[in-house]
Each structure stands twice: as structure tokens, then as C-alpha cells.
C-alpha angles and dihedrals in degrees: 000000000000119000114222130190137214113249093248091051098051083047090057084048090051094056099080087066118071099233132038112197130184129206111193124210126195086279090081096059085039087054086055100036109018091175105051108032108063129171092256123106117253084252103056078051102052126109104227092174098110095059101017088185098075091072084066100043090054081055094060106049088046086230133114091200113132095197089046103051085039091062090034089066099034091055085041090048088054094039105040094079097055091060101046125004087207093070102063094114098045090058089048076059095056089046100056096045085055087061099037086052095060095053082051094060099045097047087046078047094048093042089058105048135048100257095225132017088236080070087064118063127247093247099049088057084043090058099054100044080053089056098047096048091081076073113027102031124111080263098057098050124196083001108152131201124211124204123205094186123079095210105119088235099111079043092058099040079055110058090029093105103135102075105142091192111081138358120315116260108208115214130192087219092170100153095166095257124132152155130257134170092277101052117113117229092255096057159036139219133229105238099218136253086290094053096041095086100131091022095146097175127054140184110222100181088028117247128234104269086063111086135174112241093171097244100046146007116253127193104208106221122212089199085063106041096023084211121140119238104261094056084051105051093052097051095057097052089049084069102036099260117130142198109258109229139133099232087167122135100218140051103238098051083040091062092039082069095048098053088048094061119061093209095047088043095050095050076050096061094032086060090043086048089049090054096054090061110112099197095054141089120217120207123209114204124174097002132127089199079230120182089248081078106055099120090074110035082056091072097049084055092043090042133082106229098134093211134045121177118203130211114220118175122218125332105028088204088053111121105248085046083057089059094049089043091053092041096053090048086048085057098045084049098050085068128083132223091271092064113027123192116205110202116196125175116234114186104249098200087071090055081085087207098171094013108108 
């Protein structure tokens, strides 16, 4: 049977190693909001019904990006009549779908995520900050945490300092993200692979504050514009600017994204440098250890970390608890003995993440 610890006892076992790291799967957003985060892809969500072609579209590229079928439409929409006048309409189509599709995308987005802070309670942030303090807290020093959801609760958790009620809970929430003397009032910028030393948080599939402008990565504040997501969502497609995150199905088109952003691409590197320390633990919270992120659990097993602690919630001979048992065991096996990997099972139900 397997033995299964409490969290705080998996965190006592993890003080003999220097650095404790987290990565976070959609569990961690479930645990808060059972009813709106769910383990589908924003794709499999989505109401195509006001423009019931997309779905085929979709089809035709063989992608489930968002960002990538949007600017396919709207540079078909511009080249198609200089190939063929008949097909004027056909390219006002295109047009039209492009704008119906982000709309898509923003109310799948809405329908998935709280629209303020304020809809979430003080303890429950409490809680957390409570939770992620294990890793980001002044004991656990240069500890990082990696995010594979794009939901701005961890964002949130984060900048949510000013709670009166009970005893501060001080977080390293360097994300990378800065001011210079270009940045507009409403944003930040990510200061770039050169400017990231101290960065402790990163966004491995991107979020939804983040957003391409071309030129730079911005990370949109509510404490600066006080909007809720949605209003600010809009406004920056409007002008195209959109939401970086990886919404792909599989692994490897998940990793093609990533190597084609330099910010996604550098918290990639930053987690695979992470795994080849030989002195750390890593935990894992919220996450099925599926095959869509193998991208990332190849680099645990790649890597040299010597102990991993993995979060299962409920009964550990459930089925799904089976399949993270047995793909935990798969990545201990895939080392050698020149680089052991120890695997042991915390409930993740007593880590208390959202419980004041």
C-alpha cells in the first residue's frame, strides 16, 4: 500500500535539501473554484455557435491556438482578393470570424476565471500565501515556483499583501516584470532574459495579464488600471495585442510555442536548470503528470534533482491516483544510479492551499 504523507510532513522531510520548488497544475485553481477550472482545454469549452465554421477551421490547420487561427483569418481575409475578385465575400467572412473568435475566446476565458479579487475572500488568499510561502518565503531562499495554468490566481495570491486580519505572510513574488521610462501606467514590461536575475515565479504556458505587443512583453495590473479582465482583454486585442498562452493539446505543439517566445522559453530553461540541481526537492500540486506535458516531466526525468513530492488527492487507489502513481515510478525509473530520484506521495487535500 502506498504510504502517503501529510503536506507538512513532506515539507519537514524536504528540509534536509537547500531548495524547495513548486510546480502548480490546474488542481490548484480546481481546489479554489471547483465549479469553473476544469481539467478541458479552452478549446474543448468554447461556444462556437455564433460562427459554427471555426470548429472546422480549427480542423484544417490541425491546431487548437486561438492567436494563431485569429491572424490566420484576418491575413487571408487581406490576401484573398488579390488572388480572385470572386471571392470578396468569402474574405468579409473571414473577417468577421476573426472578430467573432476573439470574442470566443474572451467570454471561454470569462466563463473559467472569478472577474475581480475582490470575488475571491481574504482568507482564501490568506491561505494560500500561507501555502506558497514554504517556497517563496525568506526559509526557503532562491526557491521558485512554476505555473502551468494561465488563471491569474497565483497573480492575484501574489499581489494580495495588505490583509489586516491576521499575521503578514512575506512573498519573494519576482515574476521578472519592471518599469522603465517607456512603460505606459497600465503595464509592465518583462525585462528580458538579461534583467530576470531574481525572477522567483514563472509562467510556464503564459496567464492572461501577459500579452504580446510585438515589441515587448506586458503584464496588464489590476492595482494600476483597477479593470476587470474582461475590459482589459478587449482593449488589448483591439489593439492586437493578445493574451500569451500556450492553449495547445499536445506536448509537442505545446513546446513549439514555447521556443517561439523568448519569455516562455527562458522560464523553460530556468525549470530545466532547476532539475539538474543536485541539492533541491521539487513538489508537484494539482497535476495528473499527463502525457500533454511532457515536455516538462521529461526534464524532471532528465534532470538530477534527487527528490520530487507529489500531490494526490483523495483515494490514493483511485484510478486517476494509479496513473500518477505509475507515472511518478516511470520517472524515478528513467535515471540511472548516478542520479537517483526518490518519489513520495503527500495528500494534497491537507496542504490546505485555499482553507483559512
Amino acid at each position: 500500500m502506498t504510504n502517503i504523507l501529510t503536506f507538512d510532513d513532506a515539507i519537514q522531510h524536504s528540509v534536509r535539501f537547500k531548495k524547495r520548488h513548486l510546480l502548480l497544475g490546474n488542481g490548484f485553481s480546481i481546489a479554489c473554484r471547483p465549479k469553473i477550472f476544469t481539467y478541458g482545454s479552452l478549446f474543448e469549452q468554447a461556444d462556437f455557435s455564433s460562427a459554427p465554421r471555426l470548429p472546422d477551421v480549427f480542423k484544417a490547420v490541425g491546431t487548437t491556438d486561438f492567436e494563431h487561427v485569429i491572424k490566420m483569418l484576418e491575413d487571408a481575409s487581406r490576401v484573398v482578393p488579390v488572388y480572385s475578385k470572386d471571392s470578396v465575400e468569402a474574405a468579409k467572412q473571414m473577417a468577421v470570424d476573426a472578430e467573432a473568435l476573439k470574442d470566443i475566446l474572451i467570454q471561454t476565458v470569462a466563463n473559467n476565471h472569478p472577474n475581480i479579487p475582490n470575488d475571491i475572500e481574504d482568507g482564501q488568499f490568506w491561505a494560500c500565501r500561507r501555502f506558497l510561502s514554504h517556497f517563496l518565503g525568506d526559509s526557503n531562499k532562491d526557491g521558485k515556483v512554476y505555473t502551468l495554468n494561465y488563471d491569474l490566481l497565483l497573480y492575484w495570491t501574489l499581489m494580495h499583501e495588505d490583509m489586516g486580519f491576521s499575521d503578514p505572510i512575506e512573498l519573494a513574488a519576482n515574476d521578472g516584470f519592471g518599469r522603465d521610462e517607456d512603460t505606459e501606467p497600465e503595464y509592465v514590461n518583462w525585462m528580458g532574459e538579461s534583467g530576470a536575475h531574481g525572477q522567483r515565479v514563472h509562467y510556464l504556458h503564459g496567464a492572461l495579464h501577459l500579452f504580446d505587443a510585438g515589441a515587448e512583453l506586458q503584464k496588464y495590473t489590476w492595482v494600476n488600471t483597477g479593470k476587470p479582465l474582461l475590459e482589459q482583454a478587449r482593449e488589448a486585442m483591439g489593439t492586437d495585442k493578445f493574451p500569451l498562452f500556450v492553449a495547445e493539446g499536445k506536448s509537442n505543439q505545446k513546446l513549439a510555442k514555447i521556443k517561439h517566445s523568448a519569455y516562455l522559453h527562458h522560464s523553460y530553461k530556468s525549470f530545466s536548470s532547476q532539475m539538474a540541481q543536485r541539492n533541491d526537492a521539487l513538489f508537484i500540486f494539482g497535476h495528473s503528470l499527463a502525457d500533454n506535458d511532457k515536455h516538462i516531466l521529461k526534464k524532471i526525468a532528465r534532470g538530477k534533482i534527487p527528490q520530487v513530492y507529489v500531490g494526490l488527492y483523495g483515494d490514493p487507489e483511485s484510478r486517476g491516483n494509479q496513473h500518477i502513481r505509475n507515472a511518478a515510478a516511470a520517472l524515478a525509473n528513467s535515471r540511472d544510479d548516478r542520479a537517483t530520484l526518490d518519489v513520495a506521495f503527500f495528500d494534497a487535500a491537507s496542504a490546505q492551499v485555499w482553507e483559512a
